[in-house]
N, C-alpha and C positions, 0 to 999 in steps of 0.2 A: 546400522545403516550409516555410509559416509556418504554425504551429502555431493562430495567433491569427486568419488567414486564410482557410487553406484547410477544404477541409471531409476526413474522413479516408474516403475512398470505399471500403474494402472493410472486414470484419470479421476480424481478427488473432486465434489462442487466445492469446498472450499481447504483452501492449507493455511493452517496456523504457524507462524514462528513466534516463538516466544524466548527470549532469553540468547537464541543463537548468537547475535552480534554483540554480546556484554563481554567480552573478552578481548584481551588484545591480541591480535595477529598483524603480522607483514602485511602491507597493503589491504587495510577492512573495505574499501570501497572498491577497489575490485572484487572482493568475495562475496560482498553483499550484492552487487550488479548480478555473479556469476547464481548467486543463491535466489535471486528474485526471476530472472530470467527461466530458471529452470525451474523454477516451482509454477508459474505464472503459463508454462507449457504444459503443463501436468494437472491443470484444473478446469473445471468447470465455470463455475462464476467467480473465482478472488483469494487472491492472496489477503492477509492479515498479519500483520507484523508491526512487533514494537523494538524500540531501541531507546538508548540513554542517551540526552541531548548535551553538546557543549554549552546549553545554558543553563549554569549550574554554580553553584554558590561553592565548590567542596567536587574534587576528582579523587576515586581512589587511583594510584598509579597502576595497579594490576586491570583496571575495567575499560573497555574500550567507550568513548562519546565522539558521535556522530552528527555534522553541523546538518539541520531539518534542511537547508534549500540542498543542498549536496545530494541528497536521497532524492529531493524531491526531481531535480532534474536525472538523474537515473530512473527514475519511476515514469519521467514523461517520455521518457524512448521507448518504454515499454507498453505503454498503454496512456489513453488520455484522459479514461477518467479514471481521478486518484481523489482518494480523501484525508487529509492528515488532521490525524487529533490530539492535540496536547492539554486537555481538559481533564485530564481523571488525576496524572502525578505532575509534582511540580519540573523532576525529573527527567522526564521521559516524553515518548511520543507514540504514537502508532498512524502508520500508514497502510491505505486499503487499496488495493491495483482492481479493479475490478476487470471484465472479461467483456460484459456486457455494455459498449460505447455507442449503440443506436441510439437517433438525436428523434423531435420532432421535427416537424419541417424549419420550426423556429430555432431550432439549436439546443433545446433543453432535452438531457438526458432521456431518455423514454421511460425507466425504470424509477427514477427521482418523479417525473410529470404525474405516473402513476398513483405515487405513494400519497401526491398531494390531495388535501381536502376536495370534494368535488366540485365545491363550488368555485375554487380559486381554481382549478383546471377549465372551467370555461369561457378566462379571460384568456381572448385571443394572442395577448403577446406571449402566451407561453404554448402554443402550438395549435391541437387541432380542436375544435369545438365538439 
């Protein structure tokens, strides 16, 4: 499968990239734009992608790093709710594009409002009672 090629013929709930943008190529921020766009059309609820950050103590010359706000403003043309995690390597990051952007009436994600304990979903500043 070429990513830059083919076309992705069926609808996924979720696509993983892993590893893809660890390399160096000609213009990575275009390909990553081109690779998120198209994955993020081809899914159900979210992309899932990790990359190696410029904040790093040690670059090998052969590996591509990626500055987190760089991504993250590409990520906000594609969607508005994103989640960036840089908790698990010291290295690296991962960002979430998700699909699903329906707000409560107060502005909190519907999906996040859900997840919360039930009692703190019945204060009002966070949507419906």
């Amino acid at each position: 499968f070429d990513i830059e090629r083919d076309n992705i013929v069926r609808k996924y709930d979720w696509i993983i990239i892993s590893g893809l943008f660890n390399f160096k190529r000609k213009l990575p921020y275009r390909f990553i734009e081109f690779v998120l766009r198209k994955t993020f059309d081809s899914c159900k609820m979210g992309v899932a992608v990790d990359f190696m950050t410029t904040y790093v103590d040690f670059k090998n010359k052969d590996a591509n790093y990626v500055e987190p706000e760089k991504i993250m403003k590409i990520c906000k043309q594609i969607t508005s709710r994103i989640t960036l995690r840089q908790d698990y390597m010291p290295y690296e990051f991962c960002i979430y594009l998700y699909k699903n952007n329906t707000k409560t009436r107060n502005g909190v994600y519907s999906e996040h409002y859900l997840s919360l304990d039930p009692k703190i979903r019945t204060n009002k500043w966070l949507g419906t009672n």
